[in-house]
Structures are given as structure tokens and as C-alpha cells.
N, C-alpha and C positions, 0 to 999 in steps of 0.2 A: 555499577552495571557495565561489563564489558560494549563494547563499541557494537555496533550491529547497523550497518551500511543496507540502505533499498536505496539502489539506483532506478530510475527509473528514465526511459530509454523511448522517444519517439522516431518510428521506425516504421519502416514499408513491411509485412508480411513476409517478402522476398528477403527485406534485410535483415529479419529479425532469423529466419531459415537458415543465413546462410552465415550469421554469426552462431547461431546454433549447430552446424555442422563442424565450425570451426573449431569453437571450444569442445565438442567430441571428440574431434583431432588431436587436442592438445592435453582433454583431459589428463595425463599424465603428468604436466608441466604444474598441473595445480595452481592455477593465472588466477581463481580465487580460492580466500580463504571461507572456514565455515560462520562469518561472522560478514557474509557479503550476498545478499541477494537481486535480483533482479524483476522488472516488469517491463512489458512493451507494450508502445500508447500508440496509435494509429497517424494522430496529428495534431496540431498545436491545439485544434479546439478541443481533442480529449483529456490531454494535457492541462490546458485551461480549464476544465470543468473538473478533471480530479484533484488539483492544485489551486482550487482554488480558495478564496479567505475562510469559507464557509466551511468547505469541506476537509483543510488543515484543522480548523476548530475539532473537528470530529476525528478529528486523527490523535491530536495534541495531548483533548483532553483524557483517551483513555490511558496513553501513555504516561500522564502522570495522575491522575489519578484513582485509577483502574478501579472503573464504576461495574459492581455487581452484575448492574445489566441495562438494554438497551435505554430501560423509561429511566434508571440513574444517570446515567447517559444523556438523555433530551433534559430531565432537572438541571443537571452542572449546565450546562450548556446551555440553558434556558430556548430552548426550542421544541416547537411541536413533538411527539413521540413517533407520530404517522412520517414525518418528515424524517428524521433522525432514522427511524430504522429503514425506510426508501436509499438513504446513502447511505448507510454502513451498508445495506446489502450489495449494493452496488460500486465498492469500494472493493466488500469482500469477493463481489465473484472475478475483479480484477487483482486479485491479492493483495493490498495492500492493508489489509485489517482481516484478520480472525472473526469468525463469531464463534465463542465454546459455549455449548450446553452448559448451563451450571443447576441441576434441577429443572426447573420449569420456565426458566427466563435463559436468554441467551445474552453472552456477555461478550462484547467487544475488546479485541485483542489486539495489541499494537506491540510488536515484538523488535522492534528496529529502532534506535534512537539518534539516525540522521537520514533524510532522503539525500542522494545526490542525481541531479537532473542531467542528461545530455543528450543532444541532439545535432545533426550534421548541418551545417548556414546554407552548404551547397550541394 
């Protein structure tokens, strides 16, 4: 599997804006490649709550072993189904996991196999 980078980035509104302006700026420079994506996290406790032990498990597992669908999902992972599909949806509407239709169950998607974190100390 080629490399596929999510950075994921805690950042102010204004500084997520104005890195976003930039890279439209530069867009031509090509500063990523197509194997490089991005999220912005509000603050460390969103960061801590989407990073955290529970909810890498929910990340991990469909990355390796790309379960059918949500309730495959809460089985590998031995955890409630109610609970499981509450964060993957909530992961998903932060992008960091896919839900695809597959028939009649919806199936978690984890398309990246490194997160890289950063965040400015000052």
C-alpha cells in the first residue's frame, strides 16, 4: 500500500483560514503531494478526544482489517454497536474515516496509513 499521510493540525479558525489562503497562493508549487491529506482540530481537548486510545482502536481497526460494516466493526473491536457507530460518525463528519454504503450497512473506511500530528507550543 503506497504511503498516505493525514496530518492532522490544532489550529484557531483564523489559522486554519489563513493557511488555507496560503496554499491557494501557492497552489502551483504543489507543497503537497496526492498521498497527503489534512484535518483542523479546534484544541487540545479535540485533539484528545479524537486521538484518543479508544477511538485509534476505531481507526486501526478498519485499516487493517476492513470490516463489512459498522456492527463488524463493534464485534473486532469488542464494543457496543450504539457506541462504535456514535464515533465513527463523528470521526466521519471530522474526516478522518469514510462511511461507504455497501448495500444496506455502511462500512468504515480508513484510507491513510500514517496520521502525522502538529500543533504550534506558542
Amino acid at each position: 500500500m503506497p504511503e498516505k499521510v493525514l496530518t492532522v493540525r490544532v489550529e484557531s479558525n483564523n489559522e486554519f483560514f489563513d493557511r488555507a489562503l496560503e496554499a491557494a497562493a501557492n497552489a502551483g508549487a504543489s507543497e503537497m503531494t496526492n498521498n497527503q491529506y489534512g484535518v483542523s482540530l479546534p484544541d487540545e481537548a479535540a485533539l484528545a478526544r479524537v486521538l484518543s486510545e479508544r477511538s485509534l482502536e476505531l481507526i486501526r481497526t478498519p485499516a487493517r482489517e476492513e470490516p463489512s460494516s459498522l456492527r463488524e466493526l463493534a464485534r473486532l473491536a469488542d464494543r457496543d454497536l450504539k457506541n462504535v457507530s456514535n464515533v465513527i460518525n463523528n470521526l466521519a463528519e471530522l474526516g478522518l474515516v469514510k462511511i461507504e454504503q455497501d448495500g444496506r450497512s455502511n462500512r468504515p473506511v480508513v484510507w491513510y496509513n500514517e496520521i502525522h500530528v502538529e500543533y504550534d507550543l506558542i
